[in-house]
Every structure is written in structure tokens, then in C-alpha cells.
C-alpha positions as CSV (number, residue, x, y, z in Angstrom):
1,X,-33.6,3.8,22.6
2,X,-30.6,4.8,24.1
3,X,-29.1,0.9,23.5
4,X,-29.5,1.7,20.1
5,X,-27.8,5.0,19.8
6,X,-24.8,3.6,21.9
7,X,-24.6,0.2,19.3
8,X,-24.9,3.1,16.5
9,X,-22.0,5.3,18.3
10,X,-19.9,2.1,18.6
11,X,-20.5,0.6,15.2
12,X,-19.7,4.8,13.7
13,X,-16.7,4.7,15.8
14,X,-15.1,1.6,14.8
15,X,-16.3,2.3,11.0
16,X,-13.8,5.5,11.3
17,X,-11.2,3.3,13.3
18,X,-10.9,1.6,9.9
19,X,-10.6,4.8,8.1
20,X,-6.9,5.9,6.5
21,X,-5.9,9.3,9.3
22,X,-6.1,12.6,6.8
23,X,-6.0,16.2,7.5
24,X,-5.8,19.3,4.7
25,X,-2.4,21.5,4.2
26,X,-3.2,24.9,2.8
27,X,-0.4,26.4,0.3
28,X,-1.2,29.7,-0.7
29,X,-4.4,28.9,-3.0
30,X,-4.3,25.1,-2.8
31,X,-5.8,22.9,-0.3
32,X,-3.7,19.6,-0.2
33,X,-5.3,16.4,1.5
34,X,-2.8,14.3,3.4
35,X,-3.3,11.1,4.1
36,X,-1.6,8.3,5.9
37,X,0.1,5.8,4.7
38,X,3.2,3.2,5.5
39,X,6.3,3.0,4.0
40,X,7.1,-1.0,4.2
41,X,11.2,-1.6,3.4
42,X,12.0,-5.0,2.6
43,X,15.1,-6.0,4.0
44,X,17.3,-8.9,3.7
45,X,16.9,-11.5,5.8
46,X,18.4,-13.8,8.2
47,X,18.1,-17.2,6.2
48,X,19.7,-16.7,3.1
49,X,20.7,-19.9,2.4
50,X,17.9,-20.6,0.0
51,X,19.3,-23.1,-3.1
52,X,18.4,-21.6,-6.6
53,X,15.3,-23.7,-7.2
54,X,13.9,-22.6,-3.6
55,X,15.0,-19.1,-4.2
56,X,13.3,-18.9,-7.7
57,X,9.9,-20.1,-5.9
58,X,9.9,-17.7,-3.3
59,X,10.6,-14.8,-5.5
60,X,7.6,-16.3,-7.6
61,X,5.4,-16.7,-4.2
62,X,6.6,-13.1,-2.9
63,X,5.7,-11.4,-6.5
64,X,1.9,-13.2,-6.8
65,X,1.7,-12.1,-2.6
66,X,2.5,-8.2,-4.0
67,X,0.3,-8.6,-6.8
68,X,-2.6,-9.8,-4.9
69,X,-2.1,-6.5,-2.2
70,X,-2.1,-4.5,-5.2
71,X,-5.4,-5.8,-6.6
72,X,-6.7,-5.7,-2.9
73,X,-5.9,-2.0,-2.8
74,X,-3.8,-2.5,0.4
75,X,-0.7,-1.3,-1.5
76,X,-0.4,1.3,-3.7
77,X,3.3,1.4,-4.9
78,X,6.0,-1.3,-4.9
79,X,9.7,-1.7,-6.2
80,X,13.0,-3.3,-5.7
81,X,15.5,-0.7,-5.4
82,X,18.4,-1.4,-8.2
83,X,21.4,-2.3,-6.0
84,X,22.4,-5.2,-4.1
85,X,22.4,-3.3,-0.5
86,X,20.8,-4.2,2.7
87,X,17.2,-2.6,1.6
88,X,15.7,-4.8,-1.3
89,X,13.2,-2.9,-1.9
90,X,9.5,-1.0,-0.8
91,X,6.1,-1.1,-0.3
92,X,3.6,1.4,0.6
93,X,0.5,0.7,2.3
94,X,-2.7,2.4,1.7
95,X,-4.3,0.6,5.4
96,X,-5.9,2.3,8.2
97,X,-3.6,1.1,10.8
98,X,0.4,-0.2,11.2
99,X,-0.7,-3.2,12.9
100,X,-2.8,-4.1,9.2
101,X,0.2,-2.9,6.8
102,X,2.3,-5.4,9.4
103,X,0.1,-8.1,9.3
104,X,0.1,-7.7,5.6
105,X,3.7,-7.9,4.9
106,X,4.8,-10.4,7.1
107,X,2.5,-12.7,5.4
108,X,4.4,-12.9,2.6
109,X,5.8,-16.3,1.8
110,X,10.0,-14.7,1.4
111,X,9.3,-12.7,4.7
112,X,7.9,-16.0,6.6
113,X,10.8,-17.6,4.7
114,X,13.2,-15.2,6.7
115,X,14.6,-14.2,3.2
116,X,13.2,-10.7,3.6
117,X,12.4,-8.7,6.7
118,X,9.9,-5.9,7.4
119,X,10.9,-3.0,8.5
120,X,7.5,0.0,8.6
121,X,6.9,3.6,9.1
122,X,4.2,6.1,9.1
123,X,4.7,8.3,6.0
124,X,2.4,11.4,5.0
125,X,1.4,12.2,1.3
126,X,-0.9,14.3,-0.7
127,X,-3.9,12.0,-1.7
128,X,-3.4,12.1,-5.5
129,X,0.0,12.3,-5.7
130,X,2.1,11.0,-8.7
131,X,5.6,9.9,-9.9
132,X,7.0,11.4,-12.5
């Protein structure tokens, strides 16, 4: 029997391995949940050189890669940020672990390209929390 608590243990642990890190913040009367997440800039790249036809099919690769993270429920915001500056623009991940949100973002076809480059951080918010 033991055999079988110990595969339950290790199953449980690595179950909660894969589990987004939260803890609660109390303000006054409010419990807030914080939960972890990764804030993804998207930089530019070394290889820039892209002609306009190549560029224009990246861009369409890296949107339908963004999109398909977002109905995955891997990201939960994303944007280009409205200047032409070395940041083009964010992600956020909603993944248990950097190494995942990494994995993630350099998959994406303008990243591989070398057009874009990934630079991550771990970033705390309150689950539920809006824009407005």
C-alpha cells in the first residue's frame, strides 16, 4: 500500500507543480487573491531585414500564434504598444511556470524569425482584475 500512497503523493505534487502560485492580500474588509502571472515584452529583433511581402506574413503568422494562446487560455491580455520604440508590444501569460510562458513565446513564427525578441517577468495581480 505504501507504493500507492507514494505514486498518489507524486502524481498530487506534480498536479500542483502545474498550478498558477497564488496567495490572499487582506485590505481592510477585502480579501484580494493574487496570482501569478508573466509579463512577456516583445522586443525588436535582430533580423529586421524582412522585405514587405515577408514582413506582411509574419505579422499574419505572429497574430494567428497570439490568437491561438488566447483561445488556449495561455494568455490573457495582449497589445502593441502605439509607438515605434524598442518594445513592440506585450503579452501576459496565465502559465504555471516561466519556463512554459518562454516556451510559448518563443514559438512564435516573428520571434523564431528573429523579428521580435522575448524578453519575461514574473508579475503579480488580483485574480479578477480589469481594464478600464
Amino acid at each position: 500500500m505504501l507504493f500507492g500512497f507514494t505514486l498518489q503523493l507524486g502524481l498530487a505534487q506534480n498536479l500542483e507543480s502545474l498550478q498558477p502560485r497564488t496567495f490572499e492580500y487582506q485590505e481592510g474588509d477585502t480579501t484580494f487573491v493574487m496570482k501569478q502571472y508573466f509579463m512577456c515584452f516583445l522586443k525588436k529583433g535582430d533580423n529586421r531585414e524582412q522585405d514587405e511581402k515577408e514582413s506582411a506574413e509574419l505579422q499574419k503568422a505572429h497574430l494567428a500564434h497570439i490568437n491561438q494562446l488566447a483561445a488556449d487560455k495561455k494568455i490573457c491580455i495582449a497589445g502593441p504598444f502605439g509607438d515605434d520604440g524598442e518594445i513592440r508590444g506585450i503579452l501576459i501569460f496565465a502559465t504555471a511556470t516561466m519556463e512554459e510562458a518562454k516556451q510559448l513565446a518563443e514559438n512564435d513564427p516573428a520571434v523564431k524569425a528573429g523579428r521580435l525578441k522575448v524578453e519575461l517577468h514574473p508579475w503579480w495581480a488580483a485574480v479578477n482584475s480589469k481594464l478600464f
